[in-house]
VEXTI-772796 format. One line per field, with one value per residue (C-alpha): chain; x, y, z; residue in three letters. Coordinates in nm, 3 decimals. Layout:
<pts>
unit: A / ... $
x: X / ... $
y: Y / ... $
z: Z / ... $
code: ALA / ... $
</pts>
This chain:
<pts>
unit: A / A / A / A / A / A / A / A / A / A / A / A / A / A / A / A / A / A / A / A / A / A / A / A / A / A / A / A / A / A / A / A / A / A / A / A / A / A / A / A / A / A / A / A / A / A / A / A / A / A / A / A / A / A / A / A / A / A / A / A / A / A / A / A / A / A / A / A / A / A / A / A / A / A / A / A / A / A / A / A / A / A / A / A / A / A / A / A / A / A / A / A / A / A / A / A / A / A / A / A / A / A / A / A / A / A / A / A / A / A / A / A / A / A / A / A / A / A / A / A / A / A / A / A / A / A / A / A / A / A / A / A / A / A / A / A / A / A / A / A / A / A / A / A / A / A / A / A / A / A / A / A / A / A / A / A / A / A / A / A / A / A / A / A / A / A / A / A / A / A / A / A / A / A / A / A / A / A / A / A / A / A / A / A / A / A / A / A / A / A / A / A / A / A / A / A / A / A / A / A / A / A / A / A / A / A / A / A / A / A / A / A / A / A / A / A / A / A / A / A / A / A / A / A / A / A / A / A / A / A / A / A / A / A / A / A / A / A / A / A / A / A / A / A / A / A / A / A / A / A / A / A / A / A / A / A / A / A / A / A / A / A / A / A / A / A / A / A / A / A / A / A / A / A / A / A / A / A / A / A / A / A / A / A / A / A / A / A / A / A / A / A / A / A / A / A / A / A / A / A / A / A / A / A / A / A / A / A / A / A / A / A / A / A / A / A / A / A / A / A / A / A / A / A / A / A / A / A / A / A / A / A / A / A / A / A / A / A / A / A / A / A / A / A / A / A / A / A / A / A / A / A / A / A / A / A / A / A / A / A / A / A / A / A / A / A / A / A / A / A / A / A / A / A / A / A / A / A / A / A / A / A / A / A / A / A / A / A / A / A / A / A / A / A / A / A / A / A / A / A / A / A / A / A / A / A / A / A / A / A / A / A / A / A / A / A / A / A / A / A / A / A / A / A / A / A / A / A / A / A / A / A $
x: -3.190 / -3.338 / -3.339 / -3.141 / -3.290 / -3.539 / -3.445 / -3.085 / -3.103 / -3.299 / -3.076 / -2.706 / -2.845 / -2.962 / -2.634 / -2.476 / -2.632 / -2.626 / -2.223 / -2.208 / -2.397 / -2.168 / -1.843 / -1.971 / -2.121 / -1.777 / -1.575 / -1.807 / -1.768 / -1.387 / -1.404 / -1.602 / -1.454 / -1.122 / -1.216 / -1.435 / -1.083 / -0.842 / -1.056 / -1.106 / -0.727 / -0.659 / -0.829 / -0.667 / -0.335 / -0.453 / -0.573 / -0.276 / -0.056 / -0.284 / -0.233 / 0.120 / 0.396 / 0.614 / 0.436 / 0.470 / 0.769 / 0.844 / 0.560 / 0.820 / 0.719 / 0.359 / 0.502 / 0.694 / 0.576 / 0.653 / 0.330 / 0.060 / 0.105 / -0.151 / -0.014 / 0.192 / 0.485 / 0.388 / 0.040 / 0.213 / 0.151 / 0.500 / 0.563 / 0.829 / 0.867 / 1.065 / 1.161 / 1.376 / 1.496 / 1.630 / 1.471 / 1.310 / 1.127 / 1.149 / 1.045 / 1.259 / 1.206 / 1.072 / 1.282 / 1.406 / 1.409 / 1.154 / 0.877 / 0.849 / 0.502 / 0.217 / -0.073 / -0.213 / 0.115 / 0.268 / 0.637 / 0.882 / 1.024 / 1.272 / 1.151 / 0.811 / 0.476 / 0.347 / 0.046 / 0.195 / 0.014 / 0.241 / 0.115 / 0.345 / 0.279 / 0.548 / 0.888 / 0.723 / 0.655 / 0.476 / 0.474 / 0.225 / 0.302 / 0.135 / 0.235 / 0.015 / -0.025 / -0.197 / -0.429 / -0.472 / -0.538 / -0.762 / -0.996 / -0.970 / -1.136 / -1.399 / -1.448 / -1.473 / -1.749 / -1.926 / -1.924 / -1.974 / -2.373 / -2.370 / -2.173 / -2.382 / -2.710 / -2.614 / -2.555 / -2.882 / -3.104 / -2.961 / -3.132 / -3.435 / -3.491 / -3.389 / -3.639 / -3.906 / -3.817 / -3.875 / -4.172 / -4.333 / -4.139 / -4.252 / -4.642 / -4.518 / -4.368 / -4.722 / -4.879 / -4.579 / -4.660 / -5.044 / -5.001 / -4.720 / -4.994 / -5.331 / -5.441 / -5.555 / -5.936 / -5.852 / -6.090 / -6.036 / -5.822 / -5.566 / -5.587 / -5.515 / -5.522 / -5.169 / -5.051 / -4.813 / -4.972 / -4.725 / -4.788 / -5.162 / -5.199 / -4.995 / -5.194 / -5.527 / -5.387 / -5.318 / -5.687 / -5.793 / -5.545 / -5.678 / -6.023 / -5.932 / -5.755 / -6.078 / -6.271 / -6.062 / -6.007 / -6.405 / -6.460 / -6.152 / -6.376 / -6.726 / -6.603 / -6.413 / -6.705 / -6.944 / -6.754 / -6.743 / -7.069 / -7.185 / -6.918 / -7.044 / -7.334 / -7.237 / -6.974 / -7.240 / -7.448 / -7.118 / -7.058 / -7.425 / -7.398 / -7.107 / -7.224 / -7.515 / -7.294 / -7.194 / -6.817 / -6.827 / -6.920 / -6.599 / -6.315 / -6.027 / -6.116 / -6.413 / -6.160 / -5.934 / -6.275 / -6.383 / -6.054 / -6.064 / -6.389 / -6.308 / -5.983 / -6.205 / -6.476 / -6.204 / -6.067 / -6.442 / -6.467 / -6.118 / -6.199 / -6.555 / -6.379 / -6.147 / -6.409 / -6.571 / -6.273 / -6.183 / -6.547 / -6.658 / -6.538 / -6.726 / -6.915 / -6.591 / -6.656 / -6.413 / -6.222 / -6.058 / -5.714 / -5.641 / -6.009 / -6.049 / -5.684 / -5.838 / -6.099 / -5.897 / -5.664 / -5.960 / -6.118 / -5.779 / -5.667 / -5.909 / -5.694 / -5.324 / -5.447 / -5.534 / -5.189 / -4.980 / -4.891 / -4.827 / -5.047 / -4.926 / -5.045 / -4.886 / -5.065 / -4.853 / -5.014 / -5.322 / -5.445 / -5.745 / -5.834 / -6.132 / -6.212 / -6.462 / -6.444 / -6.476 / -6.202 / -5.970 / -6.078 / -6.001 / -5.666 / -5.543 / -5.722 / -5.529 / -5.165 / -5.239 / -5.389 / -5.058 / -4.832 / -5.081 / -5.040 / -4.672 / -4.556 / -4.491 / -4.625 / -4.441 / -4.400 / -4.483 / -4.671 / -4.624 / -4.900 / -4.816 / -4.950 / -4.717 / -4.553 / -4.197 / -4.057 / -4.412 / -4.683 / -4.874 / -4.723 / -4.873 / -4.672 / -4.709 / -4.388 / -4.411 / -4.126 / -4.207 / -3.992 / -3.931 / -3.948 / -3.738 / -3.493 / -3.612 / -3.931 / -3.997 / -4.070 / -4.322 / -4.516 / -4.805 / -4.887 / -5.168 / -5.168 / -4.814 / -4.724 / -4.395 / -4.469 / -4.331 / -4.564 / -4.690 / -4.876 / -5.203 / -5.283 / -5.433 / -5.198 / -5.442 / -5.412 / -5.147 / -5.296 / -5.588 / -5.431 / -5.184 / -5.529 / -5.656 / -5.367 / -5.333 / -5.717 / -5.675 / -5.316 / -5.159 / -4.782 / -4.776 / -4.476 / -4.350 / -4.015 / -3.821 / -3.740 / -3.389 / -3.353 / -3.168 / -3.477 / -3.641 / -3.989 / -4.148 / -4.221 / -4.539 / -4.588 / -4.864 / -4.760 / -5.054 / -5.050 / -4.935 $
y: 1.151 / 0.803 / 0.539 / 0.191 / -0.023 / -0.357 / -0.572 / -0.513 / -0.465 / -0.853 / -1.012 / -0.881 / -0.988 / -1.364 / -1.380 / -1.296 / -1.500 / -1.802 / -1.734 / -1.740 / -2.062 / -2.236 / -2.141 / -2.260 / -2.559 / -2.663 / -2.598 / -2.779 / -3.106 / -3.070 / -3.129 / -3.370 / -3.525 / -3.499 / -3.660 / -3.959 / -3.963 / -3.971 / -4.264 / -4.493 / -4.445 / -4.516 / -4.795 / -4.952 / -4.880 / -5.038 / -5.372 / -5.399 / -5.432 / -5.680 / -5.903 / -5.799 / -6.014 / -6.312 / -6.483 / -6.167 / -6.153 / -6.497 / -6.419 / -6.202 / -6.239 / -6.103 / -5.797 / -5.704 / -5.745 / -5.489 / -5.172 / -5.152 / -4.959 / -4.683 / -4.671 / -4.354 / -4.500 / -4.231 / -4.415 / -4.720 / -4.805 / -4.811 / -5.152 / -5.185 / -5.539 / -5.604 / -5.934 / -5.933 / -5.635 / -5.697 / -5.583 / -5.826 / -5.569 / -5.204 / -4.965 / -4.723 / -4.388 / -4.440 / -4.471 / -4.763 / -4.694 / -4.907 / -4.587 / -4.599 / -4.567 / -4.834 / -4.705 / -4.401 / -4.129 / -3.882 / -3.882 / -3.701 / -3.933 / -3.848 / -3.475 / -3.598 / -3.643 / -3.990 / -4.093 / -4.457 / -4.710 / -4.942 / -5.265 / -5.525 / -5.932 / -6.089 / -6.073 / -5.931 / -5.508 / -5.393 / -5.012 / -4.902 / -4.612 / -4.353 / -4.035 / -3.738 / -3.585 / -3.893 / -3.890 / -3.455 / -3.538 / -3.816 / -3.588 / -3.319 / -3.509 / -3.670 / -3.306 / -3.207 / -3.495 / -3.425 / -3.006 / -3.043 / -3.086 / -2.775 / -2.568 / -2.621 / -2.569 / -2.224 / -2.069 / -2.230 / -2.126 / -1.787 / -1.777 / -1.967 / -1.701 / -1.411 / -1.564 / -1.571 / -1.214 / -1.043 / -1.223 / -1.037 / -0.749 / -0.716 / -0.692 / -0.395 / -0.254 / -0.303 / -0.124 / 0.155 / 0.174 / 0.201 / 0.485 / 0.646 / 0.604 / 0.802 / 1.133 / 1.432 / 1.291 / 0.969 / 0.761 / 0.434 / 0.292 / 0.089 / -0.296 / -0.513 / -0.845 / -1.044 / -0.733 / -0.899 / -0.905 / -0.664 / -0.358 / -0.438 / -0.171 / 0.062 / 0.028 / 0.051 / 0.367 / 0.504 / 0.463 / 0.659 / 0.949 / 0.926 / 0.901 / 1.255 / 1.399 / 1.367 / 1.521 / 1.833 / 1.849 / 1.827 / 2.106 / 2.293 / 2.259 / 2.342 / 2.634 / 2.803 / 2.696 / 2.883 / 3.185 / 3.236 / 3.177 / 3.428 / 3.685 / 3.653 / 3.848 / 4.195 / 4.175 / 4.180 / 4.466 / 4.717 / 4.645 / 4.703 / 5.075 / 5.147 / 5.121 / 5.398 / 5.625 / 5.927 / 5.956 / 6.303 / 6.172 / 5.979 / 6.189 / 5.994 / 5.725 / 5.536 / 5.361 / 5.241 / 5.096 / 4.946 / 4.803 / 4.638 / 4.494 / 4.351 / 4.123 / 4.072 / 3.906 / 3.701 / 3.572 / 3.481 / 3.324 / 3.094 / 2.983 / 2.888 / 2.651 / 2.568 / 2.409 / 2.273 / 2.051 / 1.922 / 1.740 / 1.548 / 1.529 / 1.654 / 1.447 / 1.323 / 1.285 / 1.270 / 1.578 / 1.726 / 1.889 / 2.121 / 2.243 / 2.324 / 2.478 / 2.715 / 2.832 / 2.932 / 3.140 / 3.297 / 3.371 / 3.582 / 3.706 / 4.028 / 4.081 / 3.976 / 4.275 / 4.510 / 4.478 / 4.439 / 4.126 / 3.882 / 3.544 / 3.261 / 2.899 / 2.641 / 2.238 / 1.978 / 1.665 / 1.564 / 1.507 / 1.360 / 1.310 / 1.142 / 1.453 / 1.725 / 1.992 / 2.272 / 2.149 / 2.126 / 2.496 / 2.634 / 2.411 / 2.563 / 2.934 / 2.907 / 2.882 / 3.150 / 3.431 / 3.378 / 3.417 / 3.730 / 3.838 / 3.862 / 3.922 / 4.316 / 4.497 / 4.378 / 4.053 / 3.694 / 3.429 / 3.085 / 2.813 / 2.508 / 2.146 / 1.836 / 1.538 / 1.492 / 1.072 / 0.960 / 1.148 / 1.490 / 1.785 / 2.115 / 2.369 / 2.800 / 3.001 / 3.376 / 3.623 / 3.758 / 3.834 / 3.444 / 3.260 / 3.381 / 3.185 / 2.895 / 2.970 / 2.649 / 2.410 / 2.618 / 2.759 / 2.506 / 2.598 / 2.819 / 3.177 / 3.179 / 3.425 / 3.425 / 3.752 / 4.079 / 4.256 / 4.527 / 4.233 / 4.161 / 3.779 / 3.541 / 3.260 / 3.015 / 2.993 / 2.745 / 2.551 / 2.512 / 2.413 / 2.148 / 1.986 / 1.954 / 1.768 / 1.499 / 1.435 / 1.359 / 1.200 / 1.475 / 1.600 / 1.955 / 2.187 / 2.544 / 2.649 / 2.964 / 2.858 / 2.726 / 2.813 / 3.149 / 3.378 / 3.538 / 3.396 / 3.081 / 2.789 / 2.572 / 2.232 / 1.971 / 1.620 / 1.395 / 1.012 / 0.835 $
z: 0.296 / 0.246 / 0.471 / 0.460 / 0.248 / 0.429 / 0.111 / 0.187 / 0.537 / 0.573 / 0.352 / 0.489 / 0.852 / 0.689 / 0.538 / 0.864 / 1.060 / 0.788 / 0.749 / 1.147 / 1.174 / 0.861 / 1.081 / 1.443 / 1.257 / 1.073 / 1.405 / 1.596 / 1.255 / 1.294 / 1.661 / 1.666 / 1.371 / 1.514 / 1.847 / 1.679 / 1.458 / 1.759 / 1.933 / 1.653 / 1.566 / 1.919 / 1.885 / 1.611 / 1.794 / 2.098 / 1.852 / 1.659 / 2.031 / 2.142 / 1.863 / 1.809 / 1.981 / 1.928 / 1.686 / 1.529 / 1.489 / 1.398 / 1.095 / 0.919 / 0.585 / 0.721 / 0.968 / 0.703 / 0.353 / 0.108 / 0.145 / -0.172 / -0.501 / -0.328 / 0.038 / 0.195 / 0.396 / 0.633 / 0.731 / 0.830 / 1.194 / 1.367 / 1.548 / 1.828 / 2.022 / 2.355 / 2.503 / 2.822 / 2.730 / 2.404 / 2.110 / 1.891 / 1.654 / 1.510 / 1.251 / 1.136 / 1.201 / 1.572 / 1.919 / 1.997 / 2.401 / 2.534 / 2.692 / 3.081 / 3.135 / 2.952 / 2.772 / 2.582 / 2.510 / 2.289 / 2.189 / 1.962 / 1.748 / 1.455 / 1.473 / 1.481 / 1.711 / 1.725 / 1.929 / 2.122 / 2.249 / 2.492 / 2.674 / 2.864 / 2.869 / 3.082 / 2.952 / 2.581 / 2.580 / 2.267 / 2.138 / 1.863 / 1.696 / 1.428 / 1.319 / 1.450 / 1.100 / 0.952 / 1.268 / 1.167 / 0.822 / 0.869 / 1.140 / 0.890 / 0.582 / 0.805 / 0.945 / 0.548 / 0.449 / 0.738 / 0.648 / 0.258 / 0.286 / 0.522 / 0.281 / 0.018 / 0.205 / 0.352 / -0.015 / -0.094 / 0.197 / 0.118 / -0.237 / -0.115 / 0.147 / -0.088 / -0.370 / -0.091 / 0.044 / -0.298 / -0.365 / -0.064 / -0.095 / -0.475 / -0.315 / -0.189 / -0.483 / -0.681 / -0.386 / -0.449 / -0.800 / -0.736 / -0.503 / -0.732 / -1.012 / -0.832 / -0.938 / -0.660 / -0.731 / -0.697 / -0.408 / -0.414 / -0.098 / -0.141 / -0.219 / 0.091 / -0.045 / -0.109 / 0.140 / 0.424 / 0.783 / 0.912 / 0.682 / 0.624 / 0.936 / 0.773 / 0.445 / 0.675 / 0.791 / 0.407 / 0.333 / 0.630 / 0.502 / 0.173 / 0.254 / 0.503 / 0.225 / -0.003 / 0.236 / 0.291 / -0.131 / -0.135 / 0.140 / 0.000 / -0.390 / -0.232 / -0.091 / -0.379 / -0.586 / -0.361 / -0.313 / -0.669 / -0.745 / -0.453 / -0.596 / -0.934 / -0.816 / -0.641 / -0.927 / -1.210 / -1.011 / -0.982 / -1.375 / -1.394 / -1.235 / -1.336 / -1.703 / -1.668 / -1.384 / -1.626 / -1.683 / -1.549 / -1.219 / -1.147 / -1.378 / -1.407 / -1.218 / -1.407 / -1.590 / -1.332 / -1.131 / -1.489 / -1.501 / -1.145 / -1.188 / -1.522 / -1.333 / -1.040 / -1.262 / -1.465 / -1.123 / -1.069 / -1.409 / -1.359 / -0.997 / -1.102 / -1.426 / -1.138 / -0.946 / -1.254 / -1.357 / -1.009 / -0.990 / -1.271 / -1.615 / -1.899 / -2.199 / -2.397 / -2.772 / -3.056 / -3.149 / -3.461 / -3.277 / -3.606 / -3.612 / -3.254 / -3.271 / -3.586 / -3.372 / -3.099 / -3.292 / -3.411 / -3.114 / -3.013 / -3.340 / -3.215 / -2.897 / -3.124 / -3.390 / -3.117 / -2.932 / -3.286 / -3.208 / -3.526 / -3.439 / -3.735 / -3.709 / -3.894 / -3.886 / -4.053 / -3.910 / -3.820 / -3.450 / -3.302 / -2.923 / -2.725 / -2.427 / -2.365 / -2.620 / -2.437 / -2.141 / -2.479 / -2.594 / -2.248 / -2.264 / -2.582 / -2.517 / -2.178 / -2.371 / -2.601 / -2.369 / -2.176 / -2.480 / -2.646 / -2.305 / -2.186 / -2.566 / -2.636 / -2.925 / -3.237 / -3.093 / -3.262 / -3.114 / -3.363 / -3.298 / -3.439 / -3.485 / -3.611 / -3.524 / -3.328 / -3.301 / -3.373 / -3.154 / -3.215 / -3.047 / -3.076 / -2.982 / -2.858 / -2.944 / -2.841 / -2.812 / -2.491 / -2.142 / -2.080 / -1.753 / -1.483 / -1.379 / -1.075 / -1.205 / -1.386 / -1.070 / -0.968 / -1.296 / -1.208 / -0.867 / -0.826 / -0.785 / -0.859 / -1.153 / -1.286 / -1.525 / -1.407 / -1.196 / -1.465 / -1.654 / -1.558 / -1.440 / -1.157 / -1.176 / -1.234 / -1.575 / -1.607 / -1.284 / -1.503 / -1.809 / -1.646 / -1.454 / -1.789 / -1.939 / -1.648 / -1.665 / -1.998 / -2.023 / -2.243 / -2.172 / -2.123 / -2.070 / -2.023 / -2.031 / -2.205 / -2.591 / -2.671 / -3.033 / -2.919 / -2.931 / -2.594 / -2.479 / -2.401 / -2.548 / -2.423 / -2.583 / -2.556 / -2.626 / -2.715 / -2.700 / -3.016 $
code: UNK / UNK / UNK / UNK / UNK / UNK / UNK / UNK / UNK / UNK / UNK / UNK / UNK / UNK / UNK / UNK / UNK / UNK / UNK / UNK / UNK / UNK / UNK / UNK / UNK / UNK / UNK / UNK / UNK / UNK / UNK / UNK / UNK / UNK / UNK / UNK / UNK / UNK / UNK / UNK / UNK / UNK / UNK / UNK / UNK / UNK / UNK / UNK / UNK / UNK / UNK / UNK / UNK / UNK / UNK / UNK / UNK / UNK / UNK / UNK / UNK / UNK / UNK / UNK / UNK / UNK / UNK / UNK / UNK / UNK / UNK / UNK / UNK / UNK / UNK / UNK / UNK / UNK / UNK / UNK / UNK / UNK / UNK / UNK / UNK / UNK / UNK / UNK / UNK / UNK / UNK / UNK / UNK / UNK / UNK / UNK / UNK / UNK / UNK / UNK / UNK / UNK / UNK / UNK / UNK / UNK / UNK / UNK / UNK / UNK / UNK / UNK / UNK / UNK / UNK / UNK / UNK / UNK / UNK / UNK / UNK / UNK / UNK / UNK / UNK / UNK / UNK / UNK / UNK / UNK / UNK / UNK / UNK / UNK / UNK / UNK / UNK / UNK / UNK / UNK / UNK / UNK / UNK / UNK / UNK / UNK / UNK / UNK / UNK / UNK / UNK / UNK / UNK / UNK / UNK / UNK / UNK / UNK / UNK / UNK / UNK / UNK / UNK / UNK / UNK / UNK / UNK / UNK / UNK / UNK / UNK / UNK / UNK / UNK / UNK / UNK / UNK / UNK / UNK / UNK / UNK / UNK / UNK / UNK / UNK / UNK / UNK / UNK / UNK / UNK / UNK / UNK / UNK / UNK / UNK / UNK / UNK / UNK / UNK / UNK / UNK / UNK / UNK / UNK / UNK / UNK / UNK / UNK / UNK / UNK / UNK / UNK / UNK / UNK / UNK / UNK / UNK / UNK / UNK / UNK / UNK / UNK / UNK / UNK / UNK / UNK / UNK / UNK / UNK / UNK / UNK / UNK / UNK / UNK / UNK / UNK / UNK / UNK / UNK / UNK / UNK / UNK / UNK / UNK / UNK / UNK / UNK / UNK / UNK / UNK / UNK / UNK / UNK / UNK / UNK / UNK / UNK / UNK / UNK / UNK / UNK / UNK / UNK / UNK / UNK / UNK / UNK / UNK / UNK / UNK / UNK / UNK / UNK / UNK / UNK / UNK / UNK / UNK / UNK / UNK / UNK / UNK / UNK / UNK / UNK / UNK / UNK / UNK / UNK / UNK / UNK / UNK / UNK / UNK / UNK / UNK / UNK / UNK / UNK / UNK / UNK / UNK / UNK / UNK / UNK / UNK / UNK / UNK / UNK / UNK / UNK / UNK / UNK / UNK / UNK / UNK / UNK / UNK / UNK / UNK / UNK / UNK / UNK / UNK / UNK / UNK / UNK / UNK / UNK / UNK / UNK / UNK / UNK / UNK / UNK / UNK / UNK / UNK / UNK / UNK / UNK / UNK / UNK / UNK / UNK / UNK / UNK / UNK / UNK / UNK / UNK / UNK / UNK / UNK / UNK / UNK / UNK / UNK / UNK / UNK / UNK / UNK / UNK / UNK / UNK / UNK / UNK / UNK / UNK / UNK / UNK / UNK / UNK / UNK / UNK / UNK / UNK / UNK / UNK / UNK / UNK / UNK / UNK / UNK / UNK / UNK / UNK / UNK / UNK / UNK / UNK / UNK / UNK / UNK / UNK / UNK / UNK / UNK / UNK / UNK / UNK / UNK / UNK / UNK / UNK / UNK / UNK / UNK / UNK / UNK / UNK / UNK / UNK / UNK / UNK / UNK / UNK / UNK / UNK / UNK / UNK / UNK / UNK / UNK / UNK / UNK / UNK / UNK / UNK / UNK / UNK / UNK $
</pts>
């Protein structure tokens, strides 16, 4: 189960937290707004009854002159005059009960709020009037001039601090690809430069694994290395006596010893190339693929006659490749012994070298018992053997082959044919 992604994870908090600062910020505009609105309105309404009275009123043509082309009727300031009771001015629309209390108020006129403003000189009372919704709609576009630059910079800090968040994170990702990109034998830590602060420890601490890991592959190598070589020995002293012990000391059994000694010694044999091919590579030098594939069908067309086995090879394409010759021989020799060796008498093994969409493939078809099934993931691992017990093997033939391949950047794959016949196909895939 994989974890929650830090990409993701960063930028659904940032836009959380950028979303929660828009909202507070444009409540916190409209209020504001609204009350700078409400006071400079109030204002106006307490200016207009200062300077509103009888000369006013006596100013008709001025009160009330026709409104612009461009202005609502419904932001006209409502002006209502008293004198001795009696009114002397009045808008329609608003109440024409003179209000009981001066000052700041709000009133239902006509079905509608109006903010009033009332003041009292003598015999004269004055009552300024506006509706409510102009005073709304005037708080709500100051609220919305004063938001706009906020709006836009929230959707813009987001991509700035997205852009800047997968430039770092992308460090990462060539570190990912580095590590994803090491063979076993590789020994070089891991670059630390352009590598964030925080995960430089955990880097630090990726070295020191690898640098462990080496050492355990190195004592792990040393020791299979010297085992073999010290088994070699005793080994080549029991083939040694039992070659000049007389059959008729050991009746029936000579053989089977003969036999035992002969896998023991080919165990020997594998582990030692084994150990040979996890230190360093051979002497590369430039190699004719269709003449070192001739050889090694030669070199097991003995063992194909002796078990009736029909060996064909078939080259339609030429092949050349930059390695050690003899880690190539051993490559090739390896796919073949396995197919001469699980095919039955009257089988066919087919060795073939051509081209498939542009590269060199050479491929092993045998007719043999096949892979059994689940078997595939794990055909590579050493000292596993997939063959039915009754067949001799190590299973480190195919661990062999597959190191081999990776050192040298060719494909390689075994799985059971699919052109409806039993047995196995094994291809190598060469760059093009």
């Amino acid at each position: 189960m994989s974890g929650a992604s830090l990409r993701r994870t960063a930028l659904g908090w940032m836009t959380a937290l950028l979303a929660g600062i828009g909202i507070a910020a444009m409540l916190a505009a409209y209020l504001l707004a609204r009350g700078e609105a409400a006071d400079f309105l109030d204002g106006q309404l307490r200016q207009v009854a200062l300077n509103a009275g009888p000369g006013l009123v006596d100013g008709r043509s001025a009160a009330q002159a026709p409104p612009a082309a461009d202005e609502d009727p419904e932001d006209q300031i409502a002006v209502t005059i008293w004198q001795d009771g009696r009114i002397l001015r009045n808008d329609p629309g608003v109440d024409m009960r003179r209000p009981e209390r001066l000052g700041y108020a709000e009133a239902v006129m006509g079905g509608e709020t109006w903010r009033t403003y009332t003041r009292a000189a003598g015999p004269v009372t004055v009552r300024v009037a506006q509706r409510d919704v102009v005073r709304s709609e005037f708080a709500r576009n100051a609220a919305l001039g004063a938001v706009t630059p906020l709006l836009l910079l929230v959707p813009l800090s987001w991509l700035v601090v997205g852009w800047a968040m997968n430039r770092v994170l992308g460090r990462l990702d060539v570190l990912v690809g580095d590590l994803a990109g090491r063979s076993v034998s590789a020994t070089t830590p891991l670059p630390t430069q352009d590598v964030p602060v925080e995960v430089a420890p955990l880097v630090g601490a990726m070295n020191g694994l690898i640098g462990r890991l080496q050492a355990a592959l190195d004592a792990q190598r040393r020791f299979v290395a010297d085992a073999a070589h010290e088994l070699r020995t005793p080994l080549a002293a029991m083939q040694a006596q039992l070659d000049v012990l007389p059959a008729s000391d050991m009746p029936g059994s000579r053989d089977a010893l003969a036999e035992g000694l002969r896998r023991a010694s080919r165990l020997v044999d594998q582990l030692l190339r084994l150990a040979r091919l996890d230190g360093q590579e051979g002497a590369a030098e430039r190699l004719d693929l269709a003449a070192v594939l001739i050889d090694c069908v030669g070199d097991h067309a003995v063992l194909a006659q002796a078990k009736e086995i029909d060996l064909g090879v078939a080259i339609t394409a030429s092949a050349t490749l930059h390695a050690p010759a003899d880690e190539i021989r051993t490559l090739i020799a390896t796919l073949l012994d396995n197919a001469l060796r699980y095919t039955p008498a009257g089988g066919e093994v087919e060795v073939s070298l051509g081209r498939e969409a542009g590269m060199p493939v050479l491929a092993v078809h045998d007719t043999g018992c096949g892979l059994p099934p689940g078997s595939e993931a794990r055909l590579f691992d050493r000292f596993y053997r997939a063959a039915p017990p009754d067949i001799e093997g190590t299973g480190l033939g195919l661990a062999i082959a597959r190191h081999i391949a990776e050192r040298h950047g060719l494909g390689l794959t075994v799985e059971n044919r699919r052109d409806g016949r039993r047995g196995v196909l094994a291809r190598i895939v060469l760059p093009a």
